[in-house]
BAKEMAR-266943 format. One record per residue (C-alpha): residue in one letter; x, y, z. Coordinates in Angstrom, 3 decimals. Example, Ala and Ser with C-alpha at 12.3 -4.5 7.8 and 13.67 -1.06 7.14 Angstrom:
<recs>
+---+----------+----------+----------+
| r |        X |        Y |        Z |
+---+----------+----------+----------+
| A |   12.300 |   -4.500 |    7.800 |
| S |   13.670 |   -1.060 |    7.140 |
+---+----------+----------+----------+
</recs>
This chain:
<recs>
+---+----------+----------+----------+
| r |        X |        Y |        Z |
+---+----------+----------+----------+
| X |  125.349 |  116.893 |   98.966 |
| X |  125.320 |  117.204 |  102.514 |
| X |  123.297 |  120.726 |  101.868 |
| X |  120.812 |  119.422 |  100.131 |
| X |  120.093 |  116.651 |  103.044 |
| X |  120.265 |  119.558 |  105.326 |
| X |  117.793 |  121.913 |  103.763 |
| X |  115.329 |  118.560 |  103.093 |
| X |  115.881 |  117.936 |  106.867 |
| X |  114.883 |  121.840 |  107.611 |
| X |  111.654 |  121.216 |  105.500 |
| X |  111.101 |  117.930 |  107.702 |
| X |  110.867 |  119.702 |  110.603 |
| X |  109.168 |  122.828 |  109.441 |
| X |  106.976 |  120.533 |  107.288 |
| X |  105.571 |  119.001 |  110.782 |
| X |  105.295 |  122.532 |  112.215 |
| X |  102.922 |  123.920 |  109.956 |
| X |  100.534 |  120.788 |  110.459 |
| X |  100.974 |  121.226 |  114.566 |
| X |   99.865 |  124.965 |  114.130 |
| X |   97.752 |  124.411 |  111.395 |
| X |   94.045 |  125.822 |  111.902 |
| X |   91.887 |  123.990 |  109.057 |
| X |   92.096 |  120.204 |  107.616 |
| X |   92.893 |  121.248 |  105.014 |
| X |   96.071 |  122.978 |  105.601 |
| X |   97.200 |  120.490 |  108.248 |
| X |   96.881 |  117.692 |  104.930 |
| X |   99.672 |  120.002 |  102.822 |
| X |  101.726 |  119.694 |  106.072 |
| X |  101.609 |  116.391 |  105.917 |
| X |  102.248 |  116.441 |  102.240 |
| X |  105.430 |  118.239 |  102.418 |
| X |  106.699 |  116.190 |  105.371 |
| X |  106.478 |  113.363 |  103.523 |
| X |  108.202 |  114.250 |  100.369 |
| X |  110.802 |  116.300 |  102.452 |
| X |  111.346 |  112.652 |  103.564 |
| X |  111.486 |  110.585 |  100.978 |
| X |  115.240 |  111.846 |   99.672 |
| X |  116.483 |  111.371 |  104.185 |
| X |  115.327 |  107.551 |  103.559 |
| X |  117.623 |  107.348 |  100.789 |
| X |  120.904 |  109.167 |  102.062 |
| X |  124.049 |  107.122 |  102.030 |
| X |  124.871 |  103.255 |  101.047 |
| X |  121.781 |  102.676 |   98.616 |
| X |  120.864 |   99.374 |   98.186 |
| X |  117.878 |   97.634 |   97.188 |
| X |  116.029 |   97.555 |  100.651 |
| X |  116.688 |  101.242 |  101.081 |
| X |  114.716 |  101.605 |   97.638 |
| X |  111.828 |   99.371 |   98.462 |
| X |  110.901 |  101.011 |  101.725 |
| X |  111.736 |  104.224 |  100.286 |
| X |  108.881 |  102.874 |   97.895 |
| X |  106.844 |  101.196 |  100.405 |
| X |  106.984 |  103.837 |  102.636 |
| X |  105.510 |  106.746 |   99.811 |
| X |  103.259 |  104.583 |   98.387 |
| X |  101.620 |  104.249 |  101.741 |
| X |  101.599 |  107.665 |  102.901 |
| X |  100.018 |  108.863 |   99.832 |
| X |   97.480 |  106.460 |   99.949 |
| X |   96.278 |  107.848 |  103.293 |
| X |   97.103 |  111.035 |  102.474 |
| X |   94.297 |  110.509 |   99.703 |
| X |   91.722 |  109.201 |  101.697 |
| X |   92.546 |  111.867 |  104.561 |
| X |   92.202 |  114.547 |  101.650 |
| X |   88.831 |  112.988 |  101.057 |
| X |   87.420 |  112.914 |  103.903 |
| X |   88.227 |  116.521 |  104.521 |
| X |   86.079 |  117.318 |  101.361 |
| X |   83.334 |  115.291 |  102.623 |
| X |   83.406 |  117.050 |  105.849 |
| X |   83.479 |  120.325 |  103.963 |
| X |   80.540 |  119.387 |  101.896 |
| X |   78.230 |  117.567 |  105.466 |
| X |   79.330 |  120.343 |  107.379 |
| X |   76.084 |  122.209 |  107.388 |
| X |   74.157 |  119.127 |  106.996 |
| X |   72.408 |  117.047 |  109.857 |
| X |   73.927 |  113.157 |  108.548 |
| X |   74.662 |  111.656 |  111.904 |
| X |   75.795 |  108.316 |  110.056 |
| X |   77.838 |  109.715 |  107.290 |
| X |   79.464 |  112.429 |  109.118 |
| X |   80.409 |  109.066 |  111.585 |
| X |   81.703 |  107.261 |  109.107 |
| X |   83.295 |  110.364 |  107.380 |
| X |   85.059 |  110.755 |  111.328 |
| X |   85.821 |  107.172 |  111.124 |
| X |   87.561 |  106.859 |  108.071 |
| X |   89.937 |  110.379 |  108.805 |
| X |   91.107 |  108.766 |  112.052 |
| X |   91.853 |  105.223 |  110.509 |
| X |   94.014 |  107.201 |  108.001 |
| X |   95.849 |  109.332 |  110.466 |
| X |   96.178 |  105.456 |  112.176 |
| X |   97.457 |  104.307 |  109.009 |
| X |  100.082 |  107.699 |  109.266 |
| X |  101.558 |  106.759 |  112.441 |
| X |  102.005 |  103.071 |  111.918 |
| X |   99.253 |  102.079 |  114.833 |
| X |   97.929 |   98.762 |  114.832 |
| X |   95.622 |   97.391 |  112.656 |
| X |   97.060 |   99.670 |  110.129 |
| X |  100.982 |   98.245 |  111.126 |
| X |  101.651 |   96.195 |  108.352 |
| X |  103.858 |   98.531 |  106.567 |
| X |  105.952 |  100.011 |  109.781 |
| X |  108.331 |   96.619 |  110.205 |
| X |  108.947 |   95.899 |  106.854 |
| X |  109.966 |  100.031 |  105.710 |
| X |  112.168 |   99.889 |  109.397 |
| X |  114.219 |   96.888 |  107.990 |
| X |  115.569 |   98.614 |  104.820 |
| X |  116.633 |  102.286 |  106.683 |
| X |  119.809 |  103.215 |  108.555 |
| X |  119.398 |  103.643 |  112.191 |
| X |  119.005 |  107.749 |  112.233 |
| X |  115.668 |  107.460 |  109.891 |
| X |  114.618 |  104.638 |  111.622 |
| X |  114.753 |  107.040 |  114.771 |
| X |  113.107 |  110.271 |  112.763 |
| X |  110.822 |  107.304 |  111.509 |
| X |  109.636 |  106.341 |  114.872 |
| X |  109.781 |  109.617 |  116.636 |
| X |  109.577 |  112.909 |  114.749 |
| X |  107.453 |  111.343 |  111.849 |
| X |  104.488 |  110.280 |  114.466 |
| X |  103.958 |  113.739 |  116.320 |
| X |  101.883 |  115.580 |  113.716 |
| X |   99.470 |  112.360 |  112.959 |
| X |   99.379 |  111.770 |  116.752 |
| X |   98.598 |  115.470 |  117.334 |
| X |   96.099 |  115.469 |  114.507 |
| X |   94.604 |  112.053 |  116.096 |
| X |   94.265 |  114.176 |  119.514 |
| X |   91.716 |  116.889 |  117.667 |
| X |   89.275 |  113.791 |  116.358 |
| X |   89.182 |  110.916 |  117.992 |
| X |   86.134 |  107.808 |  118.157 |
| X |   86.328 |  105.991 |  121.262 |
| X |   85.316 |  102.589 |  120.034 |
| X |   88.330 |  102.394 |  117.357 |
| X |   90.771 |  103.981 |  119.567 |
| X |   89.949 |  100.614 |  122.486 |
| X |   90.533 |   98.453 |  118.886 |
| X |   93.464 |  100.164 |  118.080 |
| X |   95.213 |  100.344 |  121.514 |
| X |   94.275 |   96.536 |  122.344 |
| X |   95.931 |   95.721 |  118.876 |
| X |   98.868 |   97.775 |  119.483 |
| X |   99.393 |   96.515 |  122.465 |
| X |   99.187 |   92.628 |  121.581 |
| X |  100.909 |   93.125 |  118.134 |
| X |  103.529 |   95.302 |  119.627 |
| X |  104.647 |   92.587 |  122.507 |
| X |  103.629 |   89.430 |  120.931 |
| X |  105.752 |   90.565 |  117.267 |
| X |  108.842 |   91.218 |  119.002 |
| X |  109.430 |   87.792 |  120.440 |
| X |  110.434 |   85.656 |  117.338 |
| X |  112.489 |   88.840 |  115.715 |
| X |  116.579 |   88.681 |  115.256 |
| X |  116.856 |   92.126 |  113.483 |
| X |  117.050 |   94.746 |  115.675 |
| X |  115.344 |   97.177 |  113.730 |
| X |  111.816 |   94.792 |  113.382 |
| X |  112.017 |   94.958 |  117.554 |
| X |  112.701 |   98.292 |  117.750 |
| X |  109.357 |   98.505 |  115.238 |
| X |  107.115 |   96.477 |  117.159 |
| X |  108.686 |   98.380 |  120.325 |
| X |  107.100 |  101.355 |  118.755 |
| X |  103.683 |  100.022 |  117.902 |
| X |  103.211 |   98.856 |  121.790 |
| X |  104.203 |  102.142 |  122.884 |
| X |  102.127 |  103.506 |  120.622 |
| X |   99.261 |  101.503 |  122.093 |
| X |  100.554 |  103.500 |  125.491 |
| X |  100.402 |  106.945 |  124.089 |
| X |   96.719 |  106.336 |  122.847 |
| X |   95.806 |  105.233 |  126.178 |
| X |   97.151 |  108.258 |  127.637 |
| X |   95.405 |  110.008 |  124.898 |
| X |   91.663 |  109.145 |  126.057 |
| X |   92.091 |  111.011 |  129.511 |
| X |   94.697 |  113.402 |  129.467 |
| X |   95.278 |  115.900 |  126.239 |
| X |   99.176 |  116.274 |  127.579 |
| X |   99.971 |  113.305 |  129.015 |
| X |  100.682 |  111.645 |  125.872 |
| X |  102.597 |  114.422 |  124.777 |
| X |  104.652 |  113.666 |  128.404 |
| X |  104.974 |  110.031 |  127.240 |
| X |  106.072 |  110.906 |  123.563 |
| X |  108.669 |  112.882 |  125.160 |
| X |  110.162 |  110.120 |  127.549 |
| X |  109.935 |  107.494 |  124.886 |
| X |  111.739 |  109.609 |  122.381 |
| X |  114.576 |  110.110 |  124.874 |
| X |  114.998 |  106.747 |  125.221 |
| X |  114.700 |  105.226 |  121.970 |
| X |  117.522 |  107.851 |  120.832 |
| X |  119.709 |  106.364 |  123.754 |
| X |  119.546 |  102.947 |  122.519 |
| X |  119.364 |  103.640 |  118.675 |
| X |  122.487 |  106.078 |  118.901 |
| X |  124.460 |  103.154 |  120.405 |
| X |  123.427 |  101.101 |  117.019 |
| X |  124.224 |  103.212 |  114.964 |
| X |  127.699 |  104.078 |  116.037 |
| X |  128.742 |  100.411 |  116.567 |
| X |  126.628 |   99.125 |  112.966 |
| X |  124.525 |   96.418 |  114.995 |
| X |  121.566 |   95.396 |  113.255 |
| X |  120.967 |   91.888 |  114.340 |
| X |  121.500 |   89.680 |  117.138 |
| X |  124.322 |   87.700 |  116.720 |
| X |  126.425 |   90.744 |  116.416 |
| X |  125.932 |   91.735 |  120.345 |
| X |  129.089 |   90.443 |  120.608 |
| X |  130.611 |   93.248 |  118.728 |
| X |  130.174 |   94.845 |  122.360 |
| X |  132.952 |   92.416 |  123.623 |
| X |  135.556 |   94.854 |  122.993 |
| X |  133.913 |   97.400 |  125.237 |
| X |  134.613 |   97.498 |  129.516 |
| X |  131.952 |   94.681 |  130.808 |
| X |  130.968 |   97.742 |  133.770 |
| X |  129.960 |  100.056 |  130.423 |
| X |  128.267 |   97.368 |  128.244 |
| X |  125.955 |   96.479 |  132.061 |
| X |  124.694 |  100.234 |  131.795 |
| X |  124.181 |  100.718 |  128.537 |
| X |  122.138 |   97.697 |  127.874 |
| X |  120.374 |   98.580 |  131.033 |
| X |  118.375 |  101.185 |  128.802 |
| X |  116.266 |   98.084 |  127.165 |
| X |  115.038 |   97.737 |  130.689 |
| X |  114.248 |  101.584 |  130.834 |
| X |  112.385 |  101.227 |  127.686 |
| X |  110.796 |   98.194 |  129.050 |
| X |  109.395 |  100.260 |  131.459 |
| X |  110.793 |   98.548 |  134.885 |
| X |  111.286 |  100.582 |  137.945 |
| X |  113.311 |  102.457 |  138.907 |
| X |  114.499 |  103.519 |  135.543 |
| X |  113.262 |  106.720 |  134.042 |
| X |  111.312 |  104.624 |  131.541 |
| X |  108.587 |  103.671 |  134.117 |
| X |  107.680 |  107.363 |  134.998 |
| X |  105.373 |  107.739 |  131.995 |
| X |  104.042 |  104.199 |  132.490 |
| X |  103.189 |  105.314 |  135.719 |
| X |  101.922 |  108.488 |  135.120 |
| X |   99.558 |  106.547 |  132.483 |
| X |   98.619 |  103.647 |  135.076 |
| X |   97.606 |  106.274 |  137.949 |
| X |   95.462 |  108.190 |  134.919 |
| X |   94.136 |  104.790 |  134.437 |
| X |   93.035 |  104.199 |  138.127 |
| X |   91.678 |  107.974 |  138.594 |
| X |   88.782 |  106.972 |  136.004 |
| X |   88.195 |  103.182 |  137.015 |
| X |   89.814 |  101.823 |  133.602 |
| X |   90.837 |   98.614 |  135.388 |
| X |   90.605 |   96.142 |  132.918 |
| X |   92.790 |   98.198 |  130.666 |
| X |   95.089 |   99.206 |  132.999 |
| X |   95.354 |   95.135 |  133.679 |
| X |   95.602 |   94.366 |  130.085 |
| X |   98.267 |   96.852 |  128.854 |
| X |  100.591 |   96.002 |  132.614 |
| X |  100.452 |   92.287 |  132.019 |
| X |  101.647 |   92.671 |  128.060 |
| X |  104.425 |   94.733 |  128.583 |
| X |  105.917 |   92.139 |  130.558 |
| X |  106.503 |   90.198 |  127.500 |
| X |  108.073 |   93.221 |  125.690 |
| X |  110.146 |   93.357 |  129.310 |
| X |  111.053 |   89.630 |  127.763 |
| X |  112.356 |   90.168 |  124.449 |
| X |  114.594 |   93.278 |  126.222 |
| X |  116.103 |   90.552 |  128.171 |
| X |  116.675 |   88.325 |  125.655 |
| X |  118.617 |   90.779 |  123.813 |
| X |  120.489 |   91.828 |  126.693 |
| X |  120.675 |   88.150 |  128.812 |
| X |  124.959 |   87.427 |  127.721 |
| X |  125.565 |   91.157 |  128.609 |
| X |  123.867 |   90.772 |  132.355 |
| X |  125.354 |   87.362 |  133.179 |
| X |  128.587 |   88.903 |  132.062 |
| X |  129.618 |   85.125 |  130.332 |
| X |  130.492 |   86.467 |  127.084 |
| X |  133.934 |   86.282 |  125.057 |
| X |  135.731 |   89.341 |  125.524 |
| X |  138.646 |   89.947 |  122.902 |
| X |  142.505 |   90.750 |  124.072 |
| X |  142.639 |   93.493 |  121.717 |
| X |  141.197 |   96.765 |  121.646 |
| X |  141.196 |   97.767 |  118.195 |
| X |  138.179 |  100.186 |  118.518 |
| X |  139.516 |  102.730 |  121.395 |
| X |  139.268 |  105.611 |  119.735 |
| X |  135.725 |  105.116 |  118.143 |
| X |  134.327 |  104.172 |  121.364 |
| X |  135.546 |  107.231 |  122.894 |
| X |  133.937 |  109.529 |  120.332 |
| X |  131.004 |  107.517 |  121.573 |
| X |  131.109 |  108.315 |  124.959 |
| X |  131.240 |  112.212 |  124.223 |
| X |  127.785 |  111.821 |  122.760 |
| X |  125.806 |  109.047 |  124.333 |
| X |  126.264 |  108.405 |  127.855 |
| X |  125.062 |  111.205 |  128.890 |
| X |  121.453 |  109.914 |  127.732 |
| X |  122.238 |  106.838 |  129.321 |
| X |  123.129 |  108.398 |  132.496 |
| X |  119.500 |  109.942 |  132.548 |
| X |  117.894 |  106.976 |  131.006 |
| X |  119.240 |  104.856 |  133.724 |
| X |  119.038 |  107.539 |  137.016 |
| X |  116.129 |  109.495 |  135.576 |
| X |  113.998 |  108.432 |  137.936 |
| X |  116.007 |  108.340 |  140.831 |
| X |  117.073 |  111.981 |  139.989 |
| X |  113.613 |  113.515 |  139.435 |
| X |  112.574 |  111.594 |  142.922 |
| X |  115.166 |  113.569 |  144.487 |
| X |  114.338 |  116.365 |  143.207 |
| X |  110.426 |  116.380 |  144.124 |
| X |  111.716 |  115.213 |  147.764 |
| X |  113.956 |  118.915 |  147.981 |
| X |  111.247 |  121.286 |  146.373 |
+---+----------+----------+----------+
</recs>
């Protein structure tokens, strides 16, 4: 069984590979295609239950709904090509980049990214939010309308930090986490054709630090925090540090792509941007420290037992080294710049 996940996990990747180096619409669409039924059978690996079936659903029903609107518009551009239809052929550009939107769970085409999140294991969740976004985001990069990308990165934004704040499952944050940083990467996208490839990068790194420490200690919700009593208090501090990281607050590796983004901001006079997206990631900063407030005022019960030694050590062989960066990323990097 664990063959068949693997070779539907090889077709995952590939799958996004052939859209990244694809050289027509058309082909980049079958990419697309294939990623998503390559994914479909990774959603439903392990325990099933009834939420891993509806967003299993959810999830397909979605992505083949844009992927038949995308295939449309690709005929439509096929057929205008020649033709001198300023209007349609806006429109036509319109309506591909709302459905590559719709693809990477941006905002106002979010409504199905929270929901899908809440019935997966933590390891989809992090192909969802990750691996799953770089062909639409790179296929977003080739066609892009200025008016609904400002729409679609206020929304982000505002969706992304104000949804988070009255959420107790872990896995709708860590959603609306990805929609604001989403909002990020777009912004990054309107000046810089790498940038947010730097920023997708940095954010992946860091969402696998904090989502690897989920999964191996089965923490979905907020009340079971406490399952990190059994843990040293010293080890719990850092690794909850990496919310802050995330959060983007210096000097934790987290803020270098902010800051990249913010001095790309200020190079072509996008002020009132830069002003908008600084001032509501502080509230995503927020909801990190709610999650995180017992663990930094170090007033929680701690247990006399330690019945989970051994599994915690298994955990250390894989996960503090991401930590370690996430937390002295910056720090290390600095020093680095400062020698060479």
């Amino acid at each position: 069984m664990k063959k068949i996940f693997n070779i539907f996990f090889i077709i995952l990747i590939c799958s996004s590979l052939i859209t990244i180096s694809a050289n027509s619409w058309l082909s980049a669409w079958m990419g697309l295609e294939i990623n998503l039924l390559s994914f479909i059978p990774l959603m439903n690996e392990g325990k099933k239950n009834l939420m891993t079936s509806e967003s299993s659903l959810k999830y397909f029903l979605i992505q083949a709904f844009a992927s038949s609107i995308l295939l449309f518009s690709i005929i439509l551009t096929m057929f205008i090509f020649n033709n001198n239809w300023l209007m349609l052929n806006n429109f036509n550009e319109l309506l591909m980049l709302s459905t590559l939107l719709l693809k990477s769970g941006a905002a106002p085409f979010h409504f199905w990214f929270p929901t899908v999140m809440e019935g997966l294991n933590w390891i989809n969740n992090l192909i969802l939010m990750t691996w799953q976004k770089i062909a639409p985001l790179i296929l977003i990069s080739y066609n892009w309308n200025y008016n609904l990308f400002i729409i679609s990165i206020f929304l982000s934004i505002i969706i992304g930090s104000l949804g988070g704040l009255n959420q107790i499952s872990l896995r709708k944050l860590m959603a609306f986490s990805s929609i604001n940083h989403l909002g990020w990467m777009l912004t990054a996208m309107m000046n810089n054709e790498l940038l947010w490839l730097t920023y997708f990068i940095f954010y992946s790194f860091l969402s696998s630090s904090i989502i690897l420490m989920f999964y191996n200690f089965k923490i979905f919700y907020f009340n079971q925090i406490n399952n990190f009593s059994f843990m040293n208090s010293i080890i719990s501090f850092f690794l909850f540090l990496n919310f802050l990281s995330l959060g983007g607050l210096p000097p934790f590796l987290g803020f270098l792509p902010k800051w990249l983004v913010i001095q790309n901001l200020i190079f072509f006079n996008q002020y009132f941007l830069l002003f908008f997206i600084t001032c509501f990631s502080l509230i995503t900063l927020f909801y990190y420290l709610r999650l995180s407030f017992s663990i930094f005022m170090l007033n929680y019960n701690k247990n006399s037992w330690m019945m989970m030694n051994n599994y915690f050590n298994k955990y250390l062989n894989f996960s503090l080294i991401f930590n370690f960066f996430s937390i002295f990323g910056l720090i290390l990097i600095s020093l680095i710049y400062l020698i060479f």
